[in-house]
N, C-alpha and C positions, 0 to 999 in steps of 0.2 A: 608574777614573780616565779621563777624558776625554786622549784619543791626539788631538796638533795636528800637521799638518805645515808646514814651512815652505819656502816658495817663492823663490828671491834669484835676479835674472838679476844678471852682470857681464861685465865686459871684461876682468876679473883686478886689478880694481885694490887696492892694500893695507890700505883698509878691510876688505875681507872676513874679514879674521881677525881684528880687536879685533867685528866683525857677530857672528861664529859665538860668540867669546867670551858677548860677554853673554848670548846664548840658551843658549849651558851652564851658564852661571852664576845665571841664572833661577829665582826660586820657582817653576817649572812648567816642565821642561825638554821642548822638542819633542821627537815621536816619532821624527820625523825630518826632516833639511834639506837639501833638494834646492838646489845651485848649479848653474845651468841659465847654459853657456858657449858661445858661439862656436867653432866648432873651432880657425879662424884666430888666438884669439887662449888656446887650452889652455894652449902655454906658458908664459904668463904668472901662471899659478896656483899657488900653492902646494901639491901634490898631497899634503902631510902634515896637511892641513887633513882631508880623506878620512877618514873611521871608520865605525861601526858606526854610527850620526845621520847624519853628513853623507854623502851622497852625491856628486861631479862630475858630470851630466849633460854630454855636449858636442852642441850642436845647429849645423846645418846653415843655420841663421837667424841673422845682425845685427840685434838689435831687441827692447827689453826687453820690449815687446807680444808678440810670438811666443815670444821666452824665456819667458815666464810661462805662455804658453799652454799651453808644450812642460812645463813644471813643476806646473801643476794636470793635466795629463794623466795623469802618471808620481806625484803624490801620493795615499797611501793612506785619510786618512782625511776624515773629515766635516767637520773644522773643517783649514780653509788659512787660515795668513797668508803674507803678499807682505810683503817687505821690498827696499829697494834694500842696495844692498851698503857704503854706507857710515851706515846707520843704526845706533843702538845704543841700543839698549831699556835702557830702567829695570829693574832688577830683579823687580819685580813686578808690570810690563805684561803681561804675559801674563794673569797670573790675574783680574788687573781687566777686561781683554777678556770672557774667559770668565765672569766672576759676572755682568756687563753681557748677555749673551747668555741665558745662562738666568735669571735676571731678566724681561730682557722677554720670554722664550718664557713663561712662570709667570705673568707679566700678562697676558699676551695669551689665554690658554686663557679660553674660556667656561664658566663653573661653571654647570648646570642645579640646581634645586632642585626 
């Protein structure tokens, strides 16, 4: 099974938990989801959102550019999606990514005969 991690900067706002919703609720549940925060604004987060998936990151950085940066940093696997924190995927966005990806990797190889 293809292991995805996913990457969310935020300021704490309350999208992020109907966000983390649909990626658990997903045909293809991420390996794990790194919420990469501002220290400044930690408080602001719901720290029950936290589990064995989600991670809190708190960074030292204002700036969903550097949040992100600090989140593919700290992400484990091969395939990273970036979400903002008040997105909320389809149900079966994920897996559509993923057949799209190996797809075109399978087109794209050269077959010698």
């Amino acid at each position: 099974m293809t292991k995805i991690s996913v990457v969310i900067p935020t300021l704490g706002g309350e999208g992020i938990k109907k966000t983390i919703r649909c990626l658990m609720d997903s045909s293809i549940v991420p390996s794990e989801v790194i919420i990469c925060i501002p220290k400044k604004f930690y408080h602001l987060i719901d720290k029950k959102i936290e589990s064995e998936v989600v991670q809190i990151i708190q960074t030292e950085v204002v700036g969903q550019v550097a949040q992100r940066a600090i989140g593919f940093n700290n992400a484990k696997h091969e395939y990273i999606i970036q979400l903002d924190d008040d997105v909320f995927l389809d149900r079966e966005c994920i897996k559509q990514l993923l057949l799209t990806i190996k797809l075109k990797k399978l087109l794209s190889r050269k077959v010698l005969f």
